[in-house]
C-alpha positions as CSV (number, residue, x, y, z in Angstrom):
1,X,8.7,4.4,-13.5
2,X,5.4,3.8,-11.4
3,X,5.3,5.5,-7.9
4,X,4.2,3.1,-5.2
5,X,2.5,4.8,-1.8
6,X,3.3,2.5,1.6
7,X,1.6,3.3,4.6
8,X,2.0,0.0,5.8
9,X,4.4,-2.9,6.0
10,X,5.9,-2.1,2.8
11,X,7.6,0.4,4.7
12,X,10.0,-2.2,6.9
13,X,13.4,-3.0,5.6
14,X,12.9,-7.5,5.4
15,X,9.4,-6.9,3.5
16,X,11.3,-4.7,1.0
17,X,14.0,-7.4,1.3
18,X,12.0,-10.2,0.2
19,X,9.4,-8.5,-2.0
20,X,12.2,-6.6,-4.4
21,X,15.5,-7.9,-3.3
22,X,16.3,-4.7,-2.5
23,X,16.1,-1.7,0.3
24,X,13.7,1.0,-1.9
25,X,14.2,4.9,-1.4
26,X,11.1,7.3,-1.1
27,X,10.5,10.4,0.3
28,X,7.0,11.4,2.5
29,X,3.8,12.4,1.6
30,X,0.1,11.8,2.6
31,X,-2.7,9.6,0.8
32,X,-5.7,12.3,0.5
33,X,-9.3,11.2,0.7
34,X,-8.6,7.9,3.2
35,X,-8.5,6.5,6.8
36,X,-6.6,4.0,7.8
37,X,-7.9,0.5,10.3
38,X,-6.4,-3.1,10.8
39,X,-7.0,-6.3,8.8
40,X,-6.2,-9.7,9.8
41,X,-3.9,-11.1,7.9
42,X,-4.4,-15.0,7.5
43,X,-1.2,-16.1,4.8
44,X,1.2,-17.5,7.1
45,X,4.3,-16.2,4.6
46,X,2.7,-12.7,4.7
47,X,3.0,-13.1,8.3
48,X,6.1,-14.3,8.6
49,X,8.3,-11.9,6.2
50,X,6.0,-9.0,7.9
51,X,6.1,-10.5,11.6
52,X,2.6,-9.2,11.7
53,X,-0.6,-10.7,12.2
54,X,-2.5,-7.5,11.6
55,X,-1.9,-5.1,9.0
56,X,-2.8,-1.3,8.2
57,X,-5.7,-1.3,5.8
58,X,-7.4,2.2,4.2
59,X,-10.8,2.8,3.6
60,X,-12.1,5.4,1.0
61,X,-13.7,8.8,2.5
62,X,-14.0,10.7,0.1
63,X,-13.1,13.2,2.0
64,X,-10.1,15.8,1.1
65,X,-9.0,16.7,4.9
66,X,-8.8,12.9,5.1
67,X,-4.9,11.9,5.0
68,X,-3.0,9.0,5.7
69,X,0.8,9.2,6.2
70,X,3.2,7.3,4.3
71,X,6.2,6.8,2.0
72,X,6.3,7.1,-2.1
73,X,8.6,5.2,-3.6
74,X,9.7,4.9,-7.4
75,X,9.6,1.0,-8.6
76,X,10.2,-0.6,-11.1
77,X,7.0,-2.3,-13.3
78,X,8.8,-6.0,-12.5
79,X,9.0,-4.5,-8.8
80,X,5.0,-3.0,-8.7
81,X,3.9,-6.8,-10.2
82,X,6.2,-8.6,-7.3
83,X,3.9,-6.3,-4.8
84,X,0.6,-7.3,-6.2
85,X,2.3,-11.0,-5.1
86,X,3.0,-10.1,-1.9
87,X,-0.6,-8.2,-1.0
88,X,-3.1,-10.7,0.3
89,X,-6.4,-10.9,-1.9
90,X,-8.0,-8.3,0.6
91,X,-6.2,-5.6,-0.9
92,X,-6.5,-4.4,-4.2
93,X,-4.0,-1.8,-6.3
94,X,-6.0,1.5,-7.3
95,X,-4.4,4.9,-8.7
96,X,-4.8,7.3,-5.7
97,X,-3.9,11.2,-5.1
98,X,-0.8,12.5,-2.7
99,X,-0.9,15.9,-1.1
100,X,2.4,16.3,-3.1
101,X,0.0,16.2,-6.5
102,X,1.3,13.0,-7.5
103,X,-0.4,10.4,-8.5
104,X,0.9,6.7,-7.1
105,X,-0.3,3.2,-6.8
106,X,-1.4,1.9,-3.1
107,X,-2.9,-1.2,-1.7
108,X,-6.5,-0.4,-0.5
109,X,-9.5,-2.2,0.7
110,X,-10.4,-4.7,-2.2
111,X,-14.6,-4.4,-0.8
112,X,-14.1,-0.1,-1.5
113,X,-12.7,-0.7,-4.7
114,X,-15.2,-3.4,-5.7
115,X,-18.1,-0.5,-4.4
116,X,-16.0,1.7,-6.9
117,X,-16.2,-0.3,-10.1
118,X,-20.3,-0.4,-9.5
């Protein structure tokens, strides 16, 4: 089963709701390497299941004392495509490294990953 890494709204009870139907359980751990800031979230439905207009957004570092706190959860794959639908086009899925050692999925800035894939 994939692990999936929120630091963000993924994290509140009525975006699990709607996104999977159901409450998730996960356990803490750190993204390494990132920072977090705010993006401007435009989708009126993303806004109003999140009742946020701005939403945590992380930016590559590089750096390995970099960390970004947040919650792994295991998903299903059915559950991991439903999050792709809920994340607004700014954010793009990449493979990323927890403190724990594990490996999960996260949402990061979709202009990093696009640098990335250069």
């Amino acid at each position: 089963m994939p692990l999936l890494f929120s630091y963000g709204t993924l994290q509140q009870d009525e975006v699990q709701r709607s996104t999977f139907g159901r409450l998730l359980t996960g356990r803490k751990d750190a993204l390494v390497g990132y920072t977090q800031t705010l993006h401007e979230i435009d989708d009126p439905d993303v806004v109003a299941v999140s009742g946020k207009t701005h939403h945590p957004m992380l930016v590559s570092t590089g750096d390995r004392t970099d960390r970004v706190a947040g919650t792994v959860f295991e998903i299903t794959d059915e559950e991991l495509r439903r999050a792709d639908e809920y994340e607004v086009a700014a954010y793009r899925r990449v493979e990323a490294e927890l403190a724990s050692g594990d490996r999960a999925w996260v949402y990061a800035d979709a202009r990093d990953a696009a640098r990335e894939d250069r």
